[in-house]
N, C-alpha and C positions, 0 to 999 in steps of 0.2 A: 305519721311522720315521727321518727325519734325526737327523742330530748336532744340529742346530740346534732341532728340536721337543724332540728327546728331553730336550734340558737346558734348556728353557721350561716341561717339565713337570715335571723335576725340582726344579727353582726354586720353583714355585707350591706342589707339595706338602710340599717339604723349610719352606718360609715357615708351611703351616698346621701341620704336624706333629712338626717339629723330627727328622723319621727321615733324618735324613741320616750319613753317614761321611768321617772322615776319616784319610788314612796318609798317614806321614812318610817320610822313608827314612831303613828298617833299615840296622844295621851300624854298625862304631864310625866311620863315615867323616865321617855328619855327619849333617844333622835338617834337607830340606828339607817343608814342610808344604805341600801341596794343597791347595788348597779351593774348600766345592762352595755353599752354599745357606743360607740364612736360617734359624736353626733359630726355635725356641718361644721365644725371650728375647733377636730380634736379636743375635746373638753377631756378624753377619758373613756373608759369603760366604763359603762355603766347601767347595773341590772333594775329592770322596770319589774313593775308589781304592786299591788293596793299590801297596803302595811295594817295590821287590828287594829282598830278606835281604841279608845279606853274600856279597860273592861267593863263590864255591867252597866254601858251605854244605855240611855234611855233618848229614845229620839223625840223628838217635839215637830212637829210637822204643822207649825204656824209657819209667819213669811210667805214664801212661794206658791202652798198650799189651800192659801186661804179663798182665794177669787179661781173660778175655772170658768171661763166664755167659752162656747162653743158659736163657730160662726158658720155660720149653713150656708152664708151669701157664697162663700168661695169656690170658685169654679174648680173642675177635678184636677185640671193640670197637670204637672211633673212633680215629682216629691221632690223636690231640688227647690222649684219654686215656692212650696207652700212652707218648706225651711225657710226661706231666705226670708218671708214674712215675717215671719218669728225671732228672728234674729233681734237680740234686747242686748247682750254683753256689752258693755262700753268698748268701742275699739281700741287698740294700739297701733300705734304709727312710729315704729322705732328701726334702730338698724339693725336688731335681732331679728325681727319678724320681714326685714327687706331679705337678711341671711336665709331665712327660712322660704320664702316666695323664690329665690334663684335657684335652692334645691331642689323644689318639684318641679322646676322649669326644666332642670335639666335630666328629670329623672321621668319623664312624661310616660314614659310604656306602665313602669313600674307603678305610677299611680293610678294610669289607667287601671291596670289591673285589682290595685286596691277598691277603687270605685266601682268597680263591676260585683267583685266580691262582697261587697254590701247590702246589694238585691235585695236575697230577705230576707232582712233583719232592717233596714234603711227605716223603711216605713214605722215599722211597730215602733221603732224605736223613737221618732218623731212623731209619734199620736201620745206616748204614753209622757211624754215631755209635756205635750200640749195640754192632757187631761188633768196634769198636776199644777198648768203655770205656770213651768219654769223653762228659761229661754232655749231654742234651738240649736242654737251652739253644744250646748251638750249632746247630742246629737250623735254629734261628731267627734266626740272622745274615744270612742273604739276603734277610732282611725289614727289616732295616738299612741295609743293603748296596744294594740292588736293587729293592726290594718286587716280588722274586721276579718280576721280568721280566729272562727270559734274552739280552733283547737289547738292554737299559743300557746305555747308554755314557755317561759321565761325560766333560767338557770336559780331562780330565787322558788322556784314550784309554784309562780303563779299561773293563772290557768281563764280561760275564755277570752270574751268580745272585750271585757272591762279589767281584767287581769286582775281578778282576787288572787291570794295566796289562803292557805286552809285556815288559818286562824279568821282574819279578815270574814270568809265564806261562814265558819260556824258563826260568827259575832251576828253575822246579818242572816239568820239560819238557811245555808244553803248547804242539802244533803250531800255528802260526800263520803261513800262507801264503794262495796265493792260491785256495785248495780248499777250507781249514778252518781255521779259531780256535777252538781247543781249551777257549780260556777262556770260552764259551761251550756248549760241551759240558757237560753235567750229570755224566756220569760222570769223565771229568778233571778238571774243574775241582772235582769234590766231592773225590776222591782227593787234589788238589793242595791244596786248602785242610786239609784235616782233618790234611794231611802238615805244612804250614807250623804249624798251632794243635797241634801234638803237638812241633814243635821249638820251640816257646813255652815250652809249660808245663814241658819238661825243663830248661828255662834255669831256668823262676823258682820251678817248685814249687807257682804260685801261677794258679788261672782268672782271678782280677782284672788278676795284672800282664799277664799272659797275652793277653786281649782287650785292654788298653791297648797292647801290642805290638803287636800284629794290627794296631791301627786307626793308631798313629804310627810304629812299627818300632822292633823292641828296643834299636836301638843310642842311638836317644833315651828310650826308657823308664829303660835299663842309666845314662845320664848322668843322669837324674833321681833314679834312685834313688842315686847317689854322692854329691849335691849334698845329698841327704837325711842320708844318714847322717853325712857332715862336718860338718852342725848339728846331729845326736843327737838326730833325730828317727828315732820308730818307721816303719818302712815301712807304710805307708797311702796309697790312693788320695787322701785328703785328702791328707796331708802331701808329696804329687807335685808339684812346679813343672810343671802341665802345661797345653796350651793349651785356650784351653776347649770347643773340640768333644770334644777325647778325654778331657776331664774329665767330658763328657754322653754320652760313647758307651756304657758299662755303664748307668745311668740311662734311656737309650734301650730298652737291649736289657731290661732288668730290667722296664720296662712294659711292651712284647711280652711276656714272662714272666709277670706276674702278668694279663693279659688273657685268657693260654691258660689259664692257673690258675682263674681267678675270669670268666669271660665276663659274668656277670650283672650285675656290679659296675659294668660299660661298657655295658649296655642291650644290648650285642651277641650274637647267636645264631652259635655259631662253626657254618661251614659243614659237615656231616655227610656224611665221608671216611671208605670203609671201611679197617680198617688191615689191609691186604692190597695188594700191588703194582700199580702202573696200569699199567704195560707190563713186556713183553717182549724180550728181546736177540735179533737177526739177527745173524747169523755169516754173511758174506761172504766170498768172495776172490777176487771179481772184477766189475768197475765195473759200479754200475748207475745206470740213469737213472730218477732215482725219479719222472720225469712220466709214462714209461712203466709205473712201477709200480705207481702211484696206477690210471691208465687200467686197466689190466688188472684192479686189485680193487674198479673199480664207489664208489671214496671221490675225493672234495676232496686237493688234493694239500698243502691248509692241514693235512692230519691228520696227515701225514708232516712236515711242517715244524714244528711245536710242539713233537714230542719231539727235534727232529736239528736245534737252531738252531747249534750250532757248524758244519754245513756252509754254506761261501758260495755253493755254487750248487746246483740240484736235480739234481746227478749224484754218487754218492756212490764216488770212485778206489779203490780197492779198494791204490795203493800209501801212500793215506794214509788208511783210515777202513776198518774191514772190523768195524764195528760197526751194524746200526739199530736204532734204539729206534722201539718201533709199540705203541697202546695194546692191551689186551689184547683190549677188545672188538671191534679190527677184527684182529686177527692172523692168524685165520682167514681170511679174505676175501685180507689180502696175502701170507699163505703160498700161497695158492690162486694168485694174480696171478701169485707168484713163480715156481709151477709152469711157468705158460705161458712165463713170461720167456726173449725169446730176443735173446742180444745180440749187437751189429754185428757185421759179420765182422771178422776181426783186421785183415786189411789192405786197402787200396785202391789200385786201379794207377794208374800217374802215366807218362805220355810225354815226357823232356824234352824242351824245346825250345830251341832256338835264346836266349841270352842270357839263360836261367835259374842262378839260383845257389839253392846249397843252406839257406839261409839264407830267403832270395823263399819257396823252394817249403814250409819249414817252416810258416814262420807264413801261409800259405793254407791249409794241413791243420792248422794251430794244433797241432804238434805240435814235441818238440824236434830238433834239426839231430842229435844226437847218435844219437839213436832211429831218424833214417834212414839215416845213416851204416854201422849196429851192423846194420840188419836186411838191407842189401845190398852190406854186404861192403868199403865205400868205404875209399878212405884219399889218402893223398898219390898213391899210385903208381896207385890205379887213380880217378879224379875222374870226374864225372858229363861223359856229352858227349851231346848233340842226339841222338835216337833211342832214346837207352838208357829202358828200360823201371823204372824202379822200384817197389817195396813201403811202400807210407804206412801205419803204423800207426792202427787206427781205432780211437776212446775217443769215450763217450758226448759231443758237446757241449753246455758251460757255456751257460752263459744265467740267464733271473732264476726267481726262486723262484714269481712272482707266474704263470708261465706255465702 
């Protein structure tokens, strides 16, 4: 999808349903605010996106982190259900979050759809909550954030399920080159957000001011709440000088909330997920070309691309990504492919010739100057001359996903 659809459509749906986000930037440096889309009550334009912490963040991962229960008594059930267990956020009961309950009343296809697109990512994303402690509700922030499409990009360059922007992605180290953007990865980017909402809540103690961080950055929540207390007012989301997306961003999320809570209440039949994993982890360590992988297990190479949208191309380098994620029901089949898998041979010979430089001959084998240099021994003293025979490193090539 373009930049240019992707935020025409996020326009259209953020206009009927008010599910849009917005971040500031974190840190005490300053409060610049993004913005994405027309919520439910006209507020504005307004571009969503995680904004960078302060820099040279050091997370502390007490709070939330400290107690993890595992309960075994629970029967498999629905992922829907085994959320709603976990459900800790203190609720709100206000006319925002009524405003926000009559939009997905009325917009029922469109959420359908959202909920469906969740699949897989729903689960992992509600285990990895659970493994840390911290409430279910979050969860459901990429439904906020995203509506759970991993390849959002917002008109500020934020990007995934959780909508980093690149500073944000490096702060939390999520690779982002020209092989893979990590904030698009379901596994990093789940890891890096739950890491960033665990340095929240140790700041404030608190899930409300916590998600109001999240959505503006603490270093503007941290000034609002100072602003607060020098008129002796109680710390409360009301009592926040805040702008008014992030004053509807909990509101937002608290109707997703009571929707999983109560589906009936919205006419809506939530979509029936077993609560058990949708894929499987590949352990690589060395480059595969996943057109070839796909070919060899008899599947669409759309099957491999759903779960590994952080890779930018359908070859997966083994120095940057030595992870696949493959649904469970075809695992079989590309563990099978995998068997057959046999990859290029390491190198390719090269004859120089006559008025070639090392640089020319790289980027014709689209590989680095560096890489040739290192594999035949080159240097100042001994330089490439006409005849001489070379060693070209061979790696699967890039190309589009669509191929």
């Amino acid at each position: 999808m373009s930049a240019a659809h992707s935020q025409l459509v996020w326009v259209l749906f953020a206009a009927m349903t008010g599910l849009s986000g917005v971040h500031g930037t974190a840190g005490a440096s300053g409060a610049t605010q993004h913005q994405l889309a027309m919520n439910a009550e006209n507020e504005g334009e307004q571009l969503f996106g995680l904004i960078s912490p302060t820099a040279k963040l050091e997370l502390k991962m007490s709070g939330p982190l400290s107690l993890v229960t595992l309960d075994f008594s629970r029967e498999a059930g629905d992922v829907w259900g085994d959320i709603r267990k976990d459900f800790s956020i203190p609720d709100l009961d206000t006319h925002a979050v009524a405003v926000r309950e009559q939009a997905l009343r009325k917009n029922k296809r469109m959420v359908e759809r959202m909920l469906m697109r969740s699949e897989p990512f729903i689960y992992y994303i509600a285990q990895e909550c659970a493994k840390r402690g911290m409430p279910s509700e979050l969860a459901l922030i990429p439904f906020v954030e995203s509506q759970f499409n991993p390849h959002a990009r917002s008109p500020s360059a934020a990007e995934g399920l959780w909508q980093f922007i690149p500073s944000t992605g490096r702060q939390f180290d999520l690779k982002q080159n020209k092989w893979v953007d990590e904030r698009r990865d379901l596994v990093a980017s789940t890891r890096a957000a739950l890491d960033y909402l665990t340095y929240l809540y140790d700041m404030h103690g608190d899930w409300h001011l916590a998600l109001l961080s999240y959505n503006w950055g603490e270093g503007s929540v941290l000034r609002a709440i100072k602003k607060a207390e020098e008129a002796g007012l109680e710390i409360t989301v009301d009592n926040l000088d805040l702008p008014l997306e992030t004053r509807h961003y909990i509101p937002k999320l608290q109707a997703l909330k009571n929707l999983i809570q109560s589906p009936e209440k919205f006419g809506i039949q939530l979509p029936e997920f077993p609560n058990k994993p949708y894929f499987v982890k590949i352990k690589r360590n060395t480059d595969l070309d996943l057109r070839e992988v796909a070919r060899l297990a008899g599947i669409e190479l759309g099957v491999i691309r759903k779960l590994n949208p952080g890779l930018n191309q359908p070859v997966m380098y083994a120095a940057h990504s030595d992870t696949l994620l493959v649904p469970i029901e075809y695992s079989d089949r590309i563990n099978a492919g995998l068997k057959q898998y046999k990859p290029p041979k390491p190198t390719t010979s090269y004859l120089v010739k006559k008025g070639d430089t090392l640089s020319e001959i790289a980027e014709q084998f689209d590989v680095k100057v560096n890489d040739i240099t290192r594999i035949n021994g080159l240097s100042k003293k001994k330089p490439i001359k006409p005849g001489m025979k070379l060693s070209i490193p061979n790696t699967p090539k890039p190309g589009s996903w669509e191929s």
